[in-house]
C-alpha positions in Angstrom: 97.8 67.2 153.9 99.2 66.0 150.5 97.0 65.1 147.8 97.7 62.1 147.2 96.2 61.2 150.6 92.6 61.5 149.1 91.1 58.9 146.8 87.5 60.4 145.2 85.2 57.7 144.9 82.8 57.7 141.7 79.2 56.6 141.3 77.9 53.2 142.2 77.1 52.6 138.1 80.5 53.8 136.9 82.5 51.1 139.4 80.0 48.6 138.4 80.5 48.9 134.6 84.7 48.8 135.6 84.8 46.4 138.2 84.8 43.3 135.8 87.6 44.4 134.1 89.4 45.4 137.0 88.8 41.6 138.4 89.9 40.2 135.1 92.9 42.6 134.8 94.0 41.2 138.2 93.1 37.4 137.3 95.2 37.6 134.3 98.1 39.3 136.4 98.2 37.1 139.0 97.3 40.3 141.6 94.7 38.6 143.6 95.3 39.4 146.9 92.8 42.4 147.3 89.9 40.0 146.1 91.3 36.9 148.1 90.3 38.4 151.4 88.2 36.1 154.2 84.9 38.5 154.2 84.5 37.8 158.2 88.2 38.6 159.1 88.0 41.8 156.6 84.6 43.0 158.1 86.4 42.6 161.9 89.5 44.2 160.6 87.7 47.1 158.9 85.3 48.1 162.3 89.0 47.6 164.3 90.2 50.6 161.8 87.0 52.6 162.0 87.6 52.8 165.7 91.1 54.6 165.1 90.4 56.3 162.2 90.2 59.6 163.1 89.8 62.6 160.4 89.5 66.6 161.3 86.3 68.6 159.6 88.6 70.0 157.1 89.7 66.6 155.9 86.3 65.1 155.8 85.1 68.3 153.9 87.8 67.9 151.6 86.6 64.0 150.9 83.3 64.4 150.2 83.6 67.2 148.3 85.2 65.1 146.3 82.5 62.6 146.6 80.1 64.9 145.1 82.4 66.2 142.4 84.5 63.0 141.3 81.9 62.2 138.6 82.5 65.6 136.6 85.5 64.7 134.5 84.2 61.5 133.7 81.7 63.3 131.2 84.3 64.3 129.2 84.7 60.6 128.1 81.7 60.1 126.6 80.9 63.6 124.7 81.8 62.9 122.1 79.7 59.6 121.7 76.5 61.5 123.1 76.9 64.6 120.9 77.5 61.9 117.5 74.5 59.9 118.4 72.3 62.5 120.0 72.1 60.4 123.2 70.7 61.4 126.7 73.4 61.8 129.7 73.6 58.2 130.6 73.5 56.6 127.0 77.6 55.8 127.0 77.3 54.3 130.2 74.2 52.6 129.4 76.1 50.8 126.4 79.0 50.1 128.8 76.6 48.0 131.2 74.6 46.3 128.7 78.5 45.1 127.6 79.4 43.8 131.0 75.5 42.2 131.5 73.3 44.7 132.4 70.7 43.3 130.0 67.8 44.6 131.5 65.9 48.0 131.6 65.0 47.6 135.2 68.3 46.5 136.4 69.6 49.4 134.5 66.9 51.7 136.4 68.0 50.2 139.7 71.7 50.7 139.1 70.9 54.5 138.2 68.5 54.6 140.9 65.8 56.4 138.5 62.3 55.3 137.3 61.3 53.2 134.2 60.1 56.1 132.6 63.5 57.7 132.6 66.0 54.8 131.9 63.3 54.6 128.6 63.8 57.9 127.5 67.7 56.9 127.5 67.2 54.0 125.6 65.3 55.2 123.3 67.8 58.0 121.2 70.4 54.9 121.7 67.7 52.7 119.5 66.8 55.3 117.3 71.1 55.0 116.8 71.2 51.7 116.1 73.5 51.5 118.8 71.4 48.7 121.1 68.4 46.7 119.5 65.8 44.6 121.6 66.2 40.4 122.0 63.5 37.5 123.5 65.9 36.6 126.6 67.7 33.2 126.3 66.2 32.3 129.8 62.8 33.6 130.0 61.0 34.4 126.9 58.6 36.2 128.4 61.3 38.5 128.9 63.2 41.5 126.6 66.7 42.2 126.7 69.1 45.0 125.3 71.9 44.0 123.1 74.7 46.4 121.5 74.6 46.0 117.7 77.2 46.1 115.8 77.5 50.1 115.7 77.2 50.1 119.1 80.1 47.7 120.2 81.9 49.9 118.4 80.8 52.6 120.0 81.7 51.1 123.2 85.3 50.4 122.3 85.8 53.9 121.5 84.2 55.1 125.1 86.5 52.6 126.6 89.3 53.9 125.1 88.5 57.6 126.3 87.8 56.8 129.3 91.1 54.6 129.6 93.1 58.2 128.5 91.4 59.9 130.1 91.8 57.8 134.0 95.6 57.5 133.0 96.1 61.4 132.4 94.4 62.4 135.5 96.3 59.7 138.1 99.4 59.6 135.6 101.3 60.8 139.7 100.0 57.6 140.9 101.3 54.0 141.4 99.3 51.2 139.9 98.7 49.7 143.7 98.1 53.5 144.9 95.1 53.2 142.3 94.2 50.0 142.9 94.0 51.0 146.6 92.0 53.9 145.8 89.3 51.5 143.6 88.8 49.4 146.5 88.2 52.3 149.2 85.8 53.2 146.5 83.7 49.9 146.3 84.3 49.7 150.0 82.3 53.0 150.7 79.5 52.3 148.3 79.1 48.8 150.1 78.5 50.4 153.4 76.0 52.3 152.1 72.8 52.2 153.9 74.9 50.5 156.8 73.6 52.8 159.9 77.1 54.0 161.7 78.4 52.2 164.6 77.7 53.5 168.2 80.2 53.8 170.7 
């Protein structure tokens, strides 16, 4: 089997904190046709192709070992920010979600799937940077939210920018619709999560 067969999906957070750019990307493009899809006529066409989808052991152990391992290189985007700042292993990503609206601690503990205590020993080397600071929420203000300073939009660009190298390095073989393809079989397997498997 060629390589170029497999797509290696990331975690649920890391497509979350992309996926708005993606959409926009394509909005601004004109490329809408992946997100322009009727949902009942794509959930009947995608049960039609899991009935003739058929995959040996080999191949399905070579796809989710990729599963378990896409994640890996993706560290190698945001070193540099966590060793400069002193930051825990999800800081970077942290300040990538509260960018795209992730404002809240317990929605940023849901999307890692981890307790409060955790997601607050993230955020608190990431306040102690001056990268995010603590806001009364617009809406409720009975409610705090996180907010990048300054610093930490800055900070942000730069992960952006690493992680933007470091995607195009990696999948430089690749078409821009073979990628595209690839993000959407991603999103597609995360969404079935939890969905029990059909029985035949």
């Amino acid at each position: 089997m060629h390589h170029r067969d497999i797509c290696l999906p990331a975690p649920e957070w890391l497509l979350a904190s992309a996926s708005s750019n993606i959409r926009s990307v394509a909005i601004e493009r004109g490329d809408l046709a992946p997100y322009r899809v009727d949902r009942f006529n794509k959930r009947m066409n995608k049960t039609a192709r899991a009935k003739q989808l058929k995959l040996s052991w080999e191949e399905i152990g070579y796809l989710t070992e990729g599963f378990s391992f896409a994640s890996r290189p993706m560290k190698l985007a945001s070193e540099g920010i966590t060793a400069e700042y002193s930051l825990g292993p999800r800081g970077a990503w942290i300040m990538i979600l509260i960018k795209n609206g992730q404002v809240y601690p317990l929605d940023l503990a849901n999307m890692f799937r981890i307790g409060r205590s955790l997601i607050t020993a993230e955020l608190i080397p990431l306040t102690n940077a001056r990268l995010i600071t603590y806001r009364k929420s617009a809406g409720d203000k009975r409610r705090v939210e996180l907010a990048l300073t300054p610093l930490g939009e800055k900070a942000v660009v730069r992960v952006r920018e690493d992680i933007t190298k470091l995607v195009l390095q990696r999948l430089s073989g690749y078409t821009r619709e073979e990628v595209l393809l690839c993000a959407r079989l991603m999103h597609d397997f995360i969404s079935s999560v939890g969905t029990p498997p059909a029985r035949h």
